[in-house]
C-alpha positions as CSV (number, residue, x, y, z in Angstrom):
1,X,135.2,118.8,70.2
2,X,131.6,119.5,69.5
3,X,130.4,116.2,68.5
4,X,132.0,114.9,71.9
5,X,130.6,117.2,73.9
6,X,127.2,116.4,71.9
7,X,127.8,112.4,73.0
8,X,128.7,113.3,76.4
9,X,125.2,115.5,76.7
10,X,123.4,112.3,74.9
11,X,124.9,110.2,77.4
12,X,124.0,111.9,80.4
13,X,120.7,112.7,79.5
14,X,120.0,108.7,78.6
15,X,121.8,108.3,82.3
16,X,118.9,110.8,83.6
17,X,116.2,109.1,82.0
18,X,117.0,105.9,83.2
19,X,117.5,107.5,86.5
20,X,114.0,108.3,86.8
21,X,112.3,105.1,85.0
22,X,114.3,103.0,87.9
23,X,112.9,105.4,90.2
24,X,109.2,104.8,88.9
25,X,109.8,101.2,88.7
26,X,111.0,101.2,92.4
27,X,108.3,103.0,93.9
28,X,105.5,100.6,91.9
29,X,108.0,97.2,93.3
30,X,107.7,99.0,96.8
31,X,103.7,99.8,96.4
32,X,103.5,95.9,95.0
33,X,105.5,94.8,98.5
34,X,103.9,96.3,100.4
35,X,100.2,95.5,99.2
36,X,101.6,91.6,99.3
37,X,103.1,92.0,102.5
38,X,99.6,92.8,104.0
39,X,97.6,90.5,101.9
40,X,99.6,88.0,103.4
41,X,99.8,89.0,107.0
42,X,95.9,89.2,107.3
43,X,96.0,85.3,105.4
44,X,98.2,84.4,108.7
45,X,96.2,85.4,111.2
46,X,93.6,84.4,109.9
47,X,94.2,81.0,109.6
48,X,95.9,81.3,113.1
49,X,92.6,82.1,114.6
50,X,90.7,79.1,112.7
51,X,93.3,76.9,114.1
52,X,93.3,78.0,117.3
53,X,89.2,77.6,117.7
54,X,89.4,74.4,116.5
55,X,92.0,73.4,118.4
56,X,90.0,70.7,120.9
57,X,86.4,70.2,121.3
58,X,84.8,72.8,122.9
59,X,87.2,75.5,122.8
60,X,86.2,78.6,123.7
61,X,83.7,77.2,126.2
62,X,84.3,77.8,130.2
63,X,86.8,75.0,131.8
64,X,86.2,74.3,135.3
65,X,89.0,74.9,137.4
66,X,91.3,71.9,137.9
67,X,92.2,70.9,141.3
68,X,96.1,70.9,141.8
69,X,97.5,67.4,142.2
70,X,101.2,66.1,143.1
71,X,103.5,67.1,145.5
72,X,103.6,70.7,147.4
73,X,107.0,71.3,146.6
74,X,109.2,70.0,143.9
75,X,111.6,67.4,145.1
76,X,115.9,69.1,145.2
77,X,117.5,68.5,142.4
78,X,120.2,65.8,141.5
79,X,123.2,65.3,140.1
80,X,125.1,67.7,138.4
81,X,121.6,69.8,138.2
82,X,121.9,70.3,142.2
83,X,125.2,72.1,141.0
84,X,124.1,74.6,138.7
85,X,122.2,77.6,139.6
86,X,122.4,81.3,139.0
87,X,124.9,81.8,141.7
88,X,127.3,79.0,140.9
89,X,127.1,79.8,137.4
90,X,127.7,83.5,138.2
91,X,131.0,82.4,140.7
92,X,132.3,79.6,137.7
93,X,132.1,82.7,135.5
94,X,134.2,85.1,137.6
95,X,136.4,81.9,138.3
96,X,137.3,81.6,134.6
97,X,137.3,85.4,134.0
98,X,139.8,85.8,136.8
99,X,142.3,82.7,135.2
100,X,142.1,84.5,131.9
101,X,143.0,88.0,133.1
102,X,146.1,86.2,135.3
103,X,146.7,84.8,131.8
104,X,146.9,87.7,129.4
105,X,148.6,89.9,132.3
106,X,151.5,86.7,132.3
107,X,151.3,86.9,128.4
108,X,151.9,90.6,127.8
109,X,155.0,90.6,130.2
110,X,156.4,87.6,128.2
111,X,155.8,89.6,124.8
112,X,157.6,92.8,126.4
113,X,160.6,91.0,127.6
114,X,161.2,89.7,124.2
């Protein structure tokens, strides 16, 4: 009995010691992430703002306001787009909502009769 309880000791303390050099490893993999993670995101936006100041010829300069041009108001819509809006959309909704709860109510007083 006392050499197993010697392994079992052995093996638990080996257990513990890998316990804590996973630990150590984890924290340095975390650190190492983390450090990456902002190297990185600084890279981005950094090249984000070089991109976007030499996007067009003279960026960042003033633009003079732009006179509007076209029509006042935007011409109805056609087709089947004159058809769907929020509202319509919202009634074909209830519409198909409705059917189904007519359906299951139909289908659960089938499956009790049976």
């Amino acid at each position: 009995m006392a050499a197993h309880g010697r392994r079992t000791h052995h093996a638990a303390a080996k257990a513990e010691a890998f316990e804590r050099a996973l630990a150590q490893v984890s924290r340095r993999v975390s650190a190492l992430a983390r450090q990456s993670a902002t190297e990185l995101r600084t890279e981005r936006l950094a090249m984000a703002r070089a991109a976007k100041q030499s996007e067009w010829p003279g960026a960042g300069e003033m633009v003079p306001r732009q006179s509007r041009q076209g029509p006042e108001l935007t011409p109805e819509p056609k087709g089947e787009r004159a058809l769907r809006n929020p509202v319509t959309e919202k009634q074909r909704a209830g519409t198909l909502a409705a059917g189904a709860r007519r359906q299951a109510k139909r289908d659960s007083k089938r499956s009790s009769a049976d």
